[in-house]
Structures are given as C-alpha cells and as structure tokens.
DOMIKOL-883279 format. One line per 8 residues: for each residue x, y, z of N, C-alpha, C. Coordinates in pm, whole numbers, always signed. Layout:
N
X/Y/Z/X/Y/Z/X/Y/Z; ...
***
This chain:
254
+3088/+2774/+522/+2993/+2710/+431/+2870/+2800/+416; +2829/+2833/+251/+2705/+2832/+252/+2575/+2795/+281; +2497/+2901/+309/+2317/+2855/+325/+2338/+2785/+183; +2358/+2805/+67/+2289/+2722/-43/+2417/+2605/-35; +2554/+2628/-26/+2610/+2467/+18/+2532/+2374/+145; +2480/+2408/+227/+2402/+2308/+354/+2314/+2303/+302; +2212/+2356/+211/+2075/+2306/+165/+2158/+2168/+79; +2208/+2208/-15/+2294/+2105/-137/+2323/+1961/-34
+2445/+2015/+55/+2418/+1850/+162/+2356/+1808/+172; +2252/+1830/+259/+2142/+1852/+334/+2051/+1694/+246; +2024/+1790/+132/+1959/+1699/+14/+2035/+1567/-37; +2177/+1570/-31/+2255/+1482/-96/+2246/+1365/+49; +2254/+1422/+124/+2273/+1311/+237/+2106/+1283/+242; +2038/+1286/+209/+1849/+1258/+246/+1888/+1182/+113; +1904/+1160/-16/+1898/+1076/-90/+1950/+942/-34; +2084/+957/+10/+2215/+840/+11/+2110/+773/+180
+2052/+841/+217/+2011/+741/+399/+1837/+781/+384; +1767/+822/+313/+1599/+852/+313/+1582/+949/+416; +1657/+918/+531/+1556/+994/+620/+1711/+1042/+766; +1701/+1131/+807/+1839/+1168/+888/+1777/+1244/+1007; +1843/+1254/+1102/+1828/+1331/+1262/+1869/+1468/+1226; +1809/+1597/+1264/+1840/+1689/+1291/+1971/+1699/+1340; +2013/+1621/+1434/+2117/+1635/+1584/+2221/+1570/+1405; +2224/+1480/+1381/+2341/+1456/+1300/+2362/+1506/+1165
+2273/+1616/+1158/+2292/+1703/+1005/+2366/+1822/+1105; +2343/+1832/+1233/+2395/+1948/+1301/+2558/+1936/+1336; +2567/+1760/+1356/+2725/+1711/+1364/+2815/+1739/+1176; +2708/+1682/+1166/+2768/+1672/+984/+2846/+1813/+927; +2756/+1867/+943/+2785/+2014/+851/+2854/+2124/+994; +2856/+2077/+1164/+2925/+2129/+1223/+2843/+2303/+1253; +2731/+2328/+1214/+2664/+2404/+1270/+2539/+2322/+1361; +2463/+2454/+1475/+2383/+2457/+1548/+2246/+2393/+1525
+2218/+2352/+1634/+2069/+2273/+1573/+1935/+2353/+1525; +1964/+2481/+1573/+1849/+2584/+1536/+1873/+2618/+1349; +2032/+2600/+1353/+2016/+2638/+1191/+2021/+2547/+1094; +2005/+2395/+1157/+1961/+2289/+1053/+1814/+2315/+1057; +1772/+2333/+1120/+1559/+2363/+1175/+1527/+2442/+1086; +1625/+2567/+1054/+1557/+2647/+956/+1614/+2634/+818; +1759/+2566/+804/+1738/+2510/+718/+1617/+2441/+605; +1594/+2325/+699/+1440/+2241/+649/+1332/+2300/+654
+1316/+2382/+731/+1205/+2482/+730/+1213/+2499/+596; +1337/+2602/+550/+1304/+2677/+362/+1315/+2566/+295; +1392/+2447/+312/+1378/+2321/+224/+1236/+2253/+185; +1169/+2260/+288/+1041/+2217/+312/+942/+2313/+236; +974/+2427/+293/+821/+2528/+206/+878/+2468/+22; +1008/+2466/-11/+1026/+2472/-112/+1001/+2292/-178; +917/+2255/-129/+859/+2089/-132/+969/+1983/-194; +1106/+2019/-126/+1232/+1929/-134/+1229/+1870/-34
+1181/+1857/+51/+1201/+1779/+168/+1072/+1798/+248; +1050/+1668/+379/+898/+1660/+443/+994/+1669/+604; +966/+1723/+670/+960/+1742/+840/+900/+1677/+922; +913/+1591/+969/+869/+1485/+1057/+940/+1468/+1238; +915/+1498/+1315/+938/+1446/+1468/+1104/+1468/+1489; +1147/+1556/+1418/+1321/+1591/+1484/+1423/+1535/+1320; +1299/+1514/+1239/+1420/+1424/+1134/+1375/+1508/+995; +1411/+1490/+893/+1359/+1497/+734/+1379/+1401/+688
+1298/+1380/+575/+1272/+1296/+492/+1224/+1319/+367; +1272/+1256/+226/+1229/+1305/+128/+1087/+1326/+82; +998/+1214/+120/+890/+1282/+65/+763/+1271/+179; +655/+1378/+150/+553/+1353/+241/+501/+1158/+256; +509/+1204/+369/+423/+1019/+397/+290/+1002/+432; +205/+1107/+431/+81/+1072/+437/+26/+1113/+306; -96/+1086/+312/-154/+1050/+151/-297/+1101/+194; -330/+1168/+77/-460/+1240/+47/-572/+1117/-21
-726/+1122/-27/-779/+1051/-67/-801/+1066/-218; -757/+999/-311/-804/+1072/-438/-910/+936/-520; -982/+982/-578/-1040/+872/-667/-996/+755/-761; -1062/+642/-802/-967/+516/-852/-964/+583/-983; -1067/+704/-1078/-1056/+671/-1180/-873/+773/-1224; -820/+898/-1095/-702/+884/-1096/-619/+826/-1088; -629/+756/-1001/-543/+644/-945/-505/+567/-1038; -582/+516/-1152/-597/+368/-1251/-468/+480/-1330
-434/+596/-1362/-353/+639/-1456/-224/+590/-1387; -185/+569/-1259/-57/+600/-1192/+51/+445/-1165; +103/+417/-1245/+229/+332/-1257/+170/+229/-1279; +121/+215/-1403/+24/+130/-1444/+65/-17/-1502; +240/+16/-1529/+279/-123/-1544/+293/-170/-1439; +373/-104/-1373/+396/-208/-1233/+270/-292/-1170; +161/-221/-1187/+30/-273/-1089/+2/-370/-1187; +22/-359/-1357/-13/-504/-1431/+118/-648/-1386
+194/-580/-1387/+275/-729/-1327/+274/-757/-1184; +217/-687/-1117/+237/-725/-977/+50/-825/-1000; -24/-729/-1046/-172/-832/-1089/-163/-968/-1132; -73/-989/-1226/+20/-1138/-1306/+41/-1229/-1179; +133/-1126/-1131/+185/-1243/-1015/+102/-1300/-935; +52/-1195/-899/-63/-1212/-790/-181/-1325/-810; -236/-1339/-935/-281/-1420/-1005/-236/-1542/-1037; -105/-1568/-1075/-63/-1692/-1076/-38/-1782/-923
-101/-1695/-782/-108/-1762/-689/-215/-1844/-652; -308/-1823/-713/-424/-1880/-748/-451/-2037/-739; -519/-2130/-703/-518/-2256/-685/-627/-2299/-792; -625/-2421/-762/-743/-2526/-830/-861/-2485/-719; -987/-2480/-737/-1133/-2496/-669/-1071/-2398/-535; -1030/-2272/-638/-966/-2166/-484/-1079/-2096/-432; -1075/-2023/-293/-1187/-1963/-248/-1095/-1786/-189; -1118/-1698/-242/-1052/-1602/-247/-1163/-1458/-207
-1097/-1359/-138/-1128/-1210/-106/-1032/-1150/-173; -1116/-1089/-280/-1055/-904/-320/-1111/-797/-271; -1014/-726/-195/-1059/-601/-150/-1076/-451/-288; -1008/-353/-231/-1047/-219/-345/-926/-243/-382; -926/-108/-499/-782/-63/-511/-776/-68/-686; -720/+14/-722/-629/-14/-870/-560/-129/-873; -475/-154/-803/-367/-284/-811/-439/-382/-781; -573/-460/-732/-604/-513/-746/-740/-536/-858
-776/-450/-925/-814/-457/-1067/-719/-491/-1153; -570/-486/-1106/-525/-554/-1246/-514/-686/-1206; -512/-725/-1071/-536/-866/-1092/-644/-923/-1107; -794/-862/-1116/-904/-904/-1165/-870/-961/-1320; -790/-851/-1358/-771/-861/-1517/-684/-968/-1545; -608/-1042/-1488/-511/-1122/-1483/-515/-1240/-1468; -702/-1268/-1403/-727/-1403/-1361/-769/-1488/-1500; -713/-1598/-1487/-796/-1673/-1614/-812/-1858/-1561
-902/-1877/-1479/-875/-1974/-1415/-994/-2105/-1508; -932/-2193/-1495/-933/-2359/-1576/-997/-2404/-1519; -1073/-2358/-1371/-1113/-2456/-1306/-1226/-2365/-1224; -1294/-2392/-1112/-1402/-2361/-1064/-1316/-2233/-933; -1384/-2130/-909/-1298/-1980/-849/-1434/-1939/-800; -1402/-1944/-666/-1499/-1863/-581/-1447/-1701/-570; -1449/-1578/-543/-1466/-1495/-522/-1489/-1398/-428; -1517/-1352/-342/-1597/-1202/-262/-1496/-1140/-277
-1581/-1030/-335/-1510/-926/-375/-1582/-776/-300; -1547/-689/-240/-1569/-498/-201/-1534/-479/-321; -1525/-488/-431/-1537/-399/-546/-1562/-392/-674; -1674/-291/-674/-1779/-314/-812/-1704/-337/-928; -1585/-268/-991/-1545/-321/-1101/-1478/-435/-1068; -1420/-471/-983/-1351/-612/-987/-1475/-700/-1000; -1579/-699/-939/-1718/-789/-1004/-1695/-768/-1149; -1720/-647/-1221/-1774/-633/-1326/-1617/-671/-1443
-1534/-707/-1427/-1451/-749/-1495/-1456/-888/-1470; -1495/-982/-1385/-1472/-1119/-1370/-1619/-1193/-1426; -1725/-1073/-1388/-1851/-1102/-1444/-1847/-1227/-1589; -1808/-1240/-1697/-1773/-1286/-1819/-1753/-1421/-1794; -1687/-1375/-1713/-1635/-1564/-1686/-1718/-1656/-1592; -1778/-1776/-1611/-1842/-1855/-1566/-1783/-1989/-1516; -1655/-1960/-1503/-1594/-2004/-1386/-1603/-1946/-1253; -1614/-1845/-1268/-1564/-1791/-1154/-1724/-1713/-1093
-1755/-1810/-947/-1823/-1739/-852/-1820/-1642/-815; -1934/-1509/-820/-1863/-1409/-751/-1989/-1374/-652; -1957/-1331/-520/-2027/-1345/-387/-1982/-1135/-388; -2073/-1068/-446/-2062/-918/-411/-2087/-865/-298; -2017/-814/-187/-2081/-758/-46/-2136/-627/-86; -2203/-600/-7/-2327/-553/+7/-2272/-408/+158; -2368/-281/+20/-2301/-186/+212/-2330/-65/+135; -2290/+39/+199/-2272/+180/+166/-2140/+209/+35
-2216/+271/-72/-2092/+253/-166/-2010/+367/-114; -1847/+370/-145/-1770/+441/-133/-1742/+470/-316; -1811/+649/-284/-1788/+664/-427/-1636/+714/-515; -1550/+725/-398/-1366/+773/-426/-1340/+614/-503; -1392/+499/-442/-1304/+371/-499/-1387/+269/-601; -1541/+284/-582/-1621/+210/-613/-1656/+94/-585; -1624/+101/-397/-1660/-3/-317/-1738/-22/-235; -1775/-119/-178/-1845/-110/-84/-1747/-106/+90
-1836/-59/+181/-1823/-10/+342/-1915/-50/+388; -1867/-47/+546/-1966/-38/+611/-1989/-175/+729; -2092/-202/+818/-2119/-281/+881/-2177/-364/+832; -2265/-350/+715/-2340/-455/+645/-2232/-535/+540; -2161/-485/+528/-2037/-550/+467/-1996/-631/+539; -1965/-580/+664/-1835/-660/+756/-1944/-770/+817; -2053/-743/+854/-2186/-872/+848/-2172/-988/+800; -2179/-958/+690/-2161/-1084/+564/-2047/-1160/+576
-1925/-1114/+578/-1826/-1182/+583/-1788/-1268/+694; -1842/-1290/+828/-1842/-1361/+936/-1956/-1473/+845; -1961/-1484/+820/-2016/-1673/+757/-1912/-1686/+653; -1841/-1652/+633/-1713/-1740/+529/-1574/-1741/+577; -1450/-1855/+545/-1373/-1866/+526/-1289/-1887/+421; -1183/-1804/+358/-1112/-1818/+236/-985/-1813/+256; -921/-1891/+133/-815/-1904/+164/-685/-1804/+150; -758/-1682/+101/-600/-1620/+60/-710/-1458/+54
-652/-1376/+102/-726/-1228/+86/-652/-1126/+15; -639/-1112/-113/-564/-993/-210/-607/-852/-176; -525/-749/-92/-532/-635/-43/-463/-534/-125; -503/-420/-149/-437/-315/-177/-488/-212/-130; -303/-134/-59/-352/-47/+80/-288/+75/-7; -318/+199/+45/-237/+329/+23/-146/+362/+86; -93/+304/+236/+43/+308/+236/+127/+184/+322; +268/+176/+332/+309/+88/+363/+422/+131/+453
+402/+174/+609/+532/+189/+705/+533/+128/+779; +674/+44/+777/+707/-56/+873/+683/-62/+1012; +683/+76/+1048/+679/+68/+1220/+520/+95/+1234; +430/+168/+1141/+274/+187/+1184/+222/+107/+1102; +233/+56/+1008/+198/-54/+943/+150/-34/+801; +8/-161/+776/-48/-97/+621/-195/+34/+669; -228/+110/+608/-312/+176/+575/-381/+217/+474; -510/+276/+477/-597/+306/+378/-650/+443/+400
-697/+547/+387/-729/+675/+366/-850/+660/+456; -911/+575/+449/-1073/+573/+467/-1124/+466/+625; -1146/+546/+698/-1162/+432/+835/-1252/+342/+819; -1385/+325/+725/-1481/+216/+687/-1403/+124/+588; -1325/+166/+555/-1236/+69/+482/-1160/-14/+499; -1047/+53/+606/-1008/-4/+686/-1080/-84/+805; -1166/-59/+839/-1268/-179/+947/-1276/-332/+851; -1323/-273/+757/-1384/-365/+610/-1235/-453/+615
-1131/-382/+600/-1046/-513/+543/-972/-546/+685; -997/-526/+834/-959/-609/+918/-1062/-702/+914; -1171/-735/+885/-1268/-848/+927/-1222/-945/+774; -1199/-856/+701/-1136/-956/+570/-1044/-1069/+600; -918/-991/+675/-801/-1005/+743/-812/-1157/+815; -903/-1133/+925/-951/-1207/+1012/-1036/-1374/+948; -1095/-1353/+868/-1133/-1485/+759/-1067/-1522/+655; -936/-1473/+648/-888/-1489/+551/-757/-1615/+582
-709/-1728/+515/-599/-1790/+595/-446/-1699/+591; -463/-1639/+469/-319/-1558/+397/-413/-1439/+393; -294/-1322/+417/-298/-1184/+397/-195/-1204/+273; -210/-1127/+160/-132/-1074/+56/-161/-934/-11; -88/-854/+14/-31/-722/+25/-21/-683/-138; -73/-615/-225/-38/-588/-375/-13/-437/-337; +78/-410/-382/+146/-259/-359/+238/-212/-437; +220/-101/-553/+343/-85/-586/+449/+12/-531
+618/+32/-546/+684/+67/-442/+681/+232/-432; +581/+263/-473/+534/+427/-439/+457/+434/-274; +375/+279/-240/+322/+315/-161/+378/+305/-38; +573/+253/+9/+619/+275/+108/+673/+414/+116; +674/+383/+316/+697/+512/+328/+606/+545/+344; +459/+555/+288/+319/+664/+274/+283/+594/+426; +223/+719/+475/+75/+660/+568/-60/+688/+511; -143/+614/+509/-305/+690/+487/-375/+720/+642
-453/+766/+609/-552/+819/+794/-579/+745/+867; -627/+598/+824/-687/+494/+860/-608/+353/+880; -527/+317/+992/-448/+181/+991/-515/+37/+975; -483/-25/+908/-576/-161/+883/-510/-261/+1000; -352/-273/+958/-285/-371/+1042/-166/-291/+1072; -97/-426/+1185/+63/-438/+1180/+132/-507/+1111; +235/-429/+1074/+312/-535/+914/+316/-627/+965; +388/-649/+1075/+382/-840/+1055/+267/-906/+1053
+133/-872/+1074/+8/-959/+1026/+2/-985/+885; +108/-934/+784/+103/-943/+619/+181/-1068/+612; +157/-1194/+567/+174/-1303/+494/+269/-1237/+426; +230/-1190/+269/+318/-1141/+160/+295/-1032/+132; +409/-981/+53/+347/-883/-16/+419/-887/-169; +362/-856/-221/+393/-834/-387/+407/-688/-424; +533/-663/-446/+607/-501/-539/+666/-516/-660; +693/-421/-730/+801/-415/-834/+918/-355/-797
+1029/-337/-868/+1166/-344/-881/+1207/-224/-792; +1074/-93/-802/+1171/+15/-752/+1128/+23/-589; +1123/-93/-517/+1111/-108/-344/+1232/-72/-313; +1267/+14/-231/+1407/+68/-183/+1461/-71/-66; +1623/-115/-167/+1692/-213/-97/+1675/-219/+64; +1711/-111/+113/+1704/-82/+283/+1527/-126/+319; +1489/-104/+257/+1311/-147/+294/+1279/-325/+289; +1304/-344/+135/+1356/-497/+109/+1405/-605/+198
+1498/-574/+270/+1586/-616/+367/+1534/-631/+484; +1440/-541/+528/+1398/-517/+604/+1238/-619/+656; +1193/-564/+520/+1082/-699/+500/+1113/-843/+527; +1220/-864/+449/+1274/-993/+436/+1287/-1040/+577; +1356/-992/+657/+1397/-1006/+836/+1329/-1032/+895; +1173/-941/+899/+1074/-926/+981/+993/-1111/+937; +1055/-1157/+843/+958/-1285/+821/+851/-1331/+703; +842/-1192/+652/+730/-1166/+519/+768/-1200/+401
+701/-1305/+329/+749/-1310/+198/+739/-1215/+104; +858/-1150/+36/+860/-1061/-2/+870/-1063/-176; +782/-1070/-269/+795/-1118/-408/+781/-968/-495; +897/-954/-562/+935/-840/-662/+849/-906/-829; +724/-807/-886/+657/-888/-988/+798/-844/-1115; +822/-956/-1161/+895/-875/-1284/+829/-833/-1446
***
C-alpha cells in the first residue's frame, strides 16, 4: 500500500467514526505505529485532520476568540430557528437571563411576548433589540464591557445577580464536548454565566451544530448541568444519541 492510499483511508475511516486510535489505524492498514504518527503528522500540516492525545480527528476543537460582528455572518439560519424555538419556550409573566452570543440575539429577535417579560440580560444588543417593546422589562448588568461580544464581565456583574431568581437562563457557549463540557473563549465570561447558572431554575443551551466537538479556553459547566439544549439538523447522530442518554433534553429547531 501506498503513502497516498493510507492517507486516502486514513481520511475515509475519520469521516465514517469522527475520531480513531492511532493503535487501530496501525491494526487497520497493518503497518507500524510510528508510520500512522507520521502519517497524521503530513495529514495534519496539510489541515485534513487535528492530532489530539494518541487519536485524530477531523477538525480542530478548540476555538479562537473572534468578534460577534463576525460571528453574526456564520450559519445564520440555523441560529434564526434555533432563536424561534427558543422563544416559543417562553411563559406568561416569565422571568428570564440572556447571556452573550449571536444565537442568542436571534432569540432576542424572536421574542414577541402578549404579556408582561422580565429580562437580565449581559448583552448590549440583546437590550437594544428588546428595548421597543414595553412589555418587556429589561434589568441590564452592569461591569467591564467585553468589546469581542458586546457584553458585559466581571464581578460587578456577577454582584448583581445574587439578588435574583429566574426561571429559565438562555446560554450560548462556543463549544460543546461531552466529556469537558460547555465553554466560552473568555474566563470572565465564563465566571459570569456560572453565577447565571446557579440562579437560574433551567439551563438552556442555544448552539448551533458547528459548536460540538469545539472547546473554548474557558469551561463554564459539566454537560450534565445543561437542562436543554437547542440545535439544528446537522448535530452528528452519534452525538444526538448520546445527549439523549446522558438525560438532556435534546430539541433539533426545524
């Protein structure tokens, strides 16, 4: 067998299972474990594949910090129907936390409530889109702005929020791995949305299915502290399944 037939495997079997052992690409293809290593080595410089702890995997899982006004370009339907959904969870005389995020600006955009809507919100445009409506209370925390998301951080943030209880906390994290959990890029951020976490009765998770798999720098929780989470269609079945098991309600926005 060829070096360019074992790269070709190599890749075909990382599609069909995400992620594979060194030791059983070395059974598979029946060569040495040093020459699956350098295999992925040239697979890797050539950004087909990510190297992780003895295994590969298709794509990098940690995540760089980039700004919301990028971010707002990136799979922009999915984050409007997962916003829909997310929104139609909404109660009569509800008392609710929005954290940051793109995906949860589209459920700012999504709310249209009949009845009286409390609010606290970490993030200036999610104020400034609900602003209009005079239904809806909005309680802005207060802190060090984070100028990547257009939120607020900080201790004077996490201050404030120890005098309230709400019933449901709408999160959107930058990544989602089952065994280290949800994360955010930013460690004041992550502080910020464990004290959220903590006053909140429901955790609900808005994510679209780009962000499994990712880690960001900063861990907020352990998946099973997530109530729900809300994705669209392209959540990989094996992940799905997986959710489902662990206990989490798992809602696909259509």
């Amino acid at each position: 067998m060829t070096k360019e037939e074992r790269h070709e495997l190599i890749l075909e079997t990382l599609i069909k299972h995400e992620s594979v052992q060194v030791s059983d690409l070395s059974t598979l293809l029946e060569v040495s474990a040093v020459t699956i290593r350098k295999d992925l080595t040239e697979l890797e410089k050539e950004n087909k594949l990510y190297r992780s702890h003895g295994k590969a995997i298709l794509i990098n899982p940690y995540i760089n910090n980039r700004s919301v006004n990028e971010k707002e370009k990136l799979a922009t339907d999915e984050k409007n129907h997962i916003g829909k959904t997310a929104a139609a969870m909404i109660t009569k005389d509800d008392s609710i936390i929005i954290a940051s995020g793109t995906t949860v600006h589209a459920l700012a955009r999504n709310i249209r409530p009949i009845h009286k809507l409390t609010v606290i919100s970490a993030s200036l445009q999610v104020s400034e889109i609900l602003a209009n409506n005079e239904a809806i209370e909005i309680i802005q925390l207060g802190g060090t702005l984070r100028h990547s998301s257009n939120s607020v951080v900080g201790k004077y943030a996490e201050g404030i929020l120890s005098s309230f209880c709400c019933s449901k906390l709408f999160l959107g994290v930058d990544g989602i791995d089952l065994e280290f959990g949800i994360t955010t890029t930013d460690v004041r951020e992550a502080d910020l949305n464990k004290e959220m976490m903590r006053i909140a009765q429901k955790c609900i998770v808005l994510a679209d299915s780009s962000k499994f798999r990712r880690r960001g720098f900063s861990k907020i929780a352990n998946i099973e502290e997530v109530d729900i989470i809300i994705t669209d269609a392209g959540i990989p079945d094996s992940i799905a399944r997986r959710i489902e098991e662990m206990g989490i309600e798992l809602i696909i926005a259509e």
